[in-house]
MIPA-904402 format. One record per residue (C-alpha): residue in one letter; x, y, z. Coordinates in steps of 0.2 Angstrom, whole numbers, padded with zeros to 4 digits, always signed. Layout:
aXYZ...
This chain:
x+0399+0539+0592x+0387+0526+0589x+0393+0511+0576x+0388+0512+0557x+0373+0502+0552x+0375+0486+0543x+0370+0490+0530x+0383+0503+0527x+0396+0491+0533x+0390+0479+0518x+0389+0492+0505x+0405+0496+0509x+0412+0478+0509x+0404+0479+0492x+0408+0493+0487x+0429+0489+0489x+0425+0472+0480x+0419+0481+0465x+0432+0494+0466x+0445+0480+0467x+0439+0471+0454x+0437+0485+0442x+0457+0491+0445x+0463+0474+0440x+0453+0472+0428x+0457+0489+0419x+0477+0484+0422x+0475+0469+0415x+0466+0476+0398x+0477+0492+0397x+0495+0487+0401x+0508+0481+0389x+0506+0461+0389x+0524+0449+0394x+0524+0435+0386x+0541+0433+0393x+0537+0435+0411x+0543+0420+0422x+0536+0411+0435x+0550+0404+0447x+0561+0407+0434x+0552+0395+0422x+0543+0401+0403x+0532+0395+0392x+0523+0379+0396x+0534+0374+0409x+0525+0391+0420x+0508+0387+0415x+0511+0367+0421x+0519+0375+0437x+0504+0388+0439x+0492+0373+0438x+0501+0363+0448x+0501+0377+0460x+0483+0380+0456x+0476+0362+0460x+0486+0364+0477x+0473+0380+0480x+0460+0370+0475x+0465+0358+0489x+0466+0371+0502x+0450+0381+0496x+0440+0361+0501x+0452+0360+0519x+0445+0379+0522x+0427+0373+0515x+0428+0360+0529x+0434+0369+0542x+0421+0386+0538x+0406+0370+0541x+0416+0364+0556x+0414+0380+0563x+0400+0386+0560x+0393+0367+0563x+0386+0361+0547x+0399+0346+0547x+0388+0330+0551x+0393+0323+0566x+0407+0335+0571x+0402+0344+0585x+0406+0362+0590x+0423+0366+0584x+0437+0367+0595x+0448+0385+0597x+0463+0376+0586x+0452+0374+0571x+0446+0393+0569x+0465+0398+0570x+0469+0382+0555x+0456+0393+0545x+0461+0409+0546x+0481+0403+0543x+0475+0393+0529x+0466+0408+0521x+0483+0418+0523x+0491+0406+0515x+0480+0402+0501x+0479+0421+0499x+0499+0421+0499x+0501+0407+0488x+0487+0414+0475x+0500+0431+0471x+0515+0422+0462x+0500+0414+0450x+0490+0430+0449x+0508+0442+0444x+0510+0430+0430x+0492+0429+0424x+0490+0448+0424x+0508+0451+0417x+0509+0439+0403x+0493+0438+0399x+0482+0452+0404x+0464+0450+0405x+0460+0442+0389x+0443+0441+0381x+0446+0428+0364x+0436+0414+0372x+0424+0410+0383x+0435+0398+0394x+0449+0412+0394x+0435+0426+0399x+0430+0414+0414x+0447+0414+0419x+0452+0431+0419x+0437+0438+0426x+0436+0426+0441x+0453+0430+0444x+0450+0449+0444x+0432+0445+0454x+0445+0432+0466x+0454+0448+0473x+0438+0460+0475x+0428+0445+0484x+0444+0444+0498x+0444+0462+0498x+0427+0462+0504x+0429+0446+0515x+0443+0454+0525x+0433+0467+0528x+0418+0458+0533x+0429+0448+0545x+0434+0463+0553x+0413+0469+0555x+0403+0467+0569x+0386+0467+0568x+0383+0461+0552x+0369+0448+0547x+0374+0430+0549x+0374+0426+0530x+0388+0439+0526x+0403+0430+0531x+0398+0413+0524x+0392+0421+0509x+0408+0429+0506x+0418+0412+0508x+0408+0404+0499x+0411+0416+0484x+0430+0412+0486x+0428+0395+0486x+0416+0397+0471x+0428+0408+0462x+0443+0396+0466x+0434+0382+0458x+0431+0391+0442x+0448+0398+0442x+0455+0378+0444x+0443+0373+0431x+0447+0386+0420x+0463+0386+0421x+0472+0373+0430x+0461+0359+0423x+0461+0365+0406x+0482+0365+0407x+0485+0347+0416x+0473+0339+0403x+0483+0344+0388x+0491+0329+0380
């Protein structure tokens, strides 16, 4: 059985991306919002400060995978080839970014839904429900063969791209409230 073109193998990358995206975003516009649902057993304010709090420490991990990714693939000025260790720091610090991510992204979608009233709040929601897609299709992407060489790097630097505008959006917005 000879492998499947790649092509295909994008496609279906995309493909799963979209689906992803278009599931949460469906939940989140259909489902009976919770205003009430707690975060680590905080409400109110005191969640969205923890959820930015949370999310700025994302942010943070999202640049340590940003280095590492130009460390590896040897776009880090003066770095050199990167050593076994530091291919194995980025795909633990991915799983734990990803990990981290879900206690922020329950509430979001719960309490909040995905919410159109403004633009900042648009931005948010949807890079939150493009967030999941985009490491849908980098998981798989990962796992390809044979794909072009712009694939993977494309696909993390969606993530990062979408992290940013999730801490922006979001996190930002919460920590410069007076």
């Amino acid at each position: 059985m000879s492998p499947r073109p790649a092509w295909l193998r994008l496609a279906t990358a995309a493909g799963l991306a979209v689906a992803v995206t278009v599931a949460l975003y469906a939940f989140g516009r259909i489902h009976t919002l919770d205003y009430a649902s707690s975060l680590f057993g905080r409400r109110g304010d005191d969640a969205n400060l923890l959820k930015a709090q949370v999310g700025t420490a994302l942010l943070g991990l999202a640049v340590y995978q940003l280095i590492l990714a130009l460390w590896i693939y040897q776009r880090l000025p003066g770095a050199g080839a990167a050593p076994r260790p530091v291919h194995l720091a980025h795909r633990i610090g991915g799983a734990v970014l990803f990990v981290l991510s879900l206690p922020i992204a329950y509430h979001c979608i719960t309490a909040y839904g995905v919410q159109t009233y403004s633009a900042r709040v648009a931005l948010h929601a949807l890079s939150g429900c493009f967030f999941y897609g985009a490491f849908a299709a980098k998981v798989l992407i990962v796992r390809s063969r044979h794909l072009p060489g712009w694939a993977l790097p494309l696909a993390g630097g969606t993530l990062f791209t979408l992290i940013a505008l999730l801490w922006s959006s979001g996190a930002l917005w919460q920590l410069a409230q007076p």
